[in-house]
N, C-alpha and C positions, 0 to 999 in steps of 0.2 A: 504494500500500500504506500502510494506517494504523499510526500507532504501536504498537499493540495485537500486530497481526502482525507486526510486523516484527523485537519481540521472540524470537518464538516461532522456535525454532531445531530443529524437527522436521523430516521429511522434506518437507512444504510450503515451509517456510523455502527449502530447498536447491534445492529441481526450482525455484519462483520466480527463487531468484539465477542457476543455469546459465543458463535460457532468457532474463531480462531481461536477461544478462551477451553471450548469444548473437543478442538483436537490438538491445541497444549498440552492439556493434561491427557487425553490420551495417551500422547508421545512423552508426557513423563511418566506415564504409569508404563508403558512400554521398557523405557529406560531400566526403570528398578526392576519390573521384573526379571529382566535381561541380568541385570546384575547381580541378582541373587540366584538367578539360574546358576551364571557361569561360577559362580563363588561354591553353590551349593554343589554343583558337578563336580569340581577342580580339589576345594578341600574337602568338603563331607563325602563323597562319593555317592553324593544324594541329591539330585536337578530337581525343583522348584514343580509341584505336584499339578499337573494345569498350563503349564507356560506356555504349551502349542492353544489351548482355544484360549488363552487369554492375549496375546499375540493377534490370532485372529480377528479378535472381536474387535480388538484394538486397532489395526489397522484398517479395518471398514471403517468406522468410524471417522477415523485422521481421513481415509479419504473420501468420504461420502457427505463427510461434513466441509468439505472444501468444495465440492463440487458449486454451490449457490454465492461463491465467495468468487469463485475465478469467471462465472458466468455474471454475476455482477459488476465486477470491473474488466470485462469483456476482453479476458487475459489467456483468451485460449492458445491452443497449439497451431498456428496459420502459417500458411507457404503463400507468400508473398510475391509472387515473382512478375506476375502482369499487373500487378497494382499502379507498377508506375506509369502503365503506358493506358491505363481505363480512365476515362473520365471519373469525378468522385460521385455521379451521380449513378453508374453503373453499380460504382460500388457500396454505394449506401444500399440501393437495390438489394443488390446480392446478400447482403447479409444482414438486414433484414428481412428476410426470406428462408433465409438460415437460419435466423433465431427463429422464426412462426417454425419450422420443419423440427428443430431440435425443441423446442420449447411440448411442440405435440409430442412426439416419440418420450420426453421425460416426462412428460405427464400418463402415459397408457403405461410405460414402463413401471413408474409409483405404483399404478393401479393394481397392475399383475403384483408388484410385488409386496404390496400391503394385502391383497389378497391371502399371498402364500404364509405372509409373518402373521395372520390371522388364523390362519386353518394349524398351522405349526402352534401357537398359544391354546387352542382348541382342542389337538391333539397332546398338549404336554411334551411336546417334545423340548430335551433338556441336552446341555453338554453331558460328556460321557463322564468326565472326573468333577467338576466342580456343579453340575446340576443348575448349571443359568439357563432359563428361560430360553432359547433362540428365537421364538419371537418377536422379544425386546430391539436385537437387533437387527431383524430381518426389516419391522416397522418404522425404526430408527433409518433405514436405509429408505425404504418407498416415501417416506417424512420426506427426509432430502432432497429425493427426484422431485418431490413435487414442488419443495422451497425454490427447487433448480429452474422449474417451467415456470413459477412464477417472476422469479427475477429477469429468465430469459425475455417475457414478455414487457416487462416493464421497463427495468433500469435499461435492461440492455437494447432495446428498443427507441427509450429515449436517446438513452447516449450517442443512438446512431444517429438520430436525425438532428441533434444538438453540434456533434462532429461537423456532418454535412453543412449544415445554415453557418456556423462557424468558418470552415474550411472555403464557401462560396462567398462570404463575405471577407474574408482575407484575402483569396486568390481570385476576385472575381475576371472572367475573362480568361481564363488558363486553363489548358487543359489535360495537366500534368503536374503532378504534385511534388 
């Protein structure tokens, strides 16, 4: 996050800090785990009872909770390569259209998969050694997809067309960026 936003203390501001607040401490709870695995492996000859589905759970988490965070500040993974020779109006286009295409697909995706974290809490089903829930984070993850469709539609939507009006009133008359 740039100094720009990081200012800005609106509802963006806040759902950012929750969710990076909530795969911090994933990723510190990660951390310790890891470190008493290796301690309890190395001196006790005895590894940490759990530490593969607590690992797991963990890293959905860090990443499913980032997913409404880099769709937000519309920070995806992009190849670049005929940007410079499109008009910005093509490309405002395009990716806006990309958000409507990606925003639907994470929203039927939540659905299916809040679904299945539903019928899994239904059925009881539990990790093998520590007896968590796996619905908890099957629904934790379909939560996300949907937090994901709705920022694609909104921030990231604005920000597209905030870009463009920006971008044409800088450059106006150019058509090459």
């Amino acid at each position: 996050m740039n100094q720009a936003s990081s200012k800005k203390k609106g509802p963006e501001y806040w759902l950012a800090a929750i969710l990076n607040s909530i795969a911090a401490l994933a990723l510190f709870g990660l951390m310790i785990i890891t470190c008493i695995d290796v301690f309890g492996r190395y001196l006790f000859n005895s590894p940490l009872l759990g530490t593969t589905e607590l690992t797991e759970m963990g890293l959905g988490i860090i990443i499913f909770a980032s997913f409404p965070i880099i769709s937000w500040h519309n920070e995806h993974i992009v190849v670049d390569m005929l940007d410079r020779f499109t008009p910005p109006l093509v490309h405002c286009v395009r990716t806006v259209l990309l958000n409507l295409v990606m925003a639907t697909a994470f929203y039927f995706l939540g659905q299916r998969i809040m679904t299945l974290g539903n019928r899994s809490l239904s059925y009881g089903e539990e990790t093998e050694y520590l007896s968590i829930p796996l619905g908890w984070v099957i629904n934790f993850i379909g939560i996300m997809f949907w937090l994901t469709s709705i920022t694609l539609l909104t921030f990231g939507l604005y920000r597209t067309i905030t870009r463009y009006r920006d971008h044409k009133a800088a450059h106006s008359g150019t058509l090459f960026r």
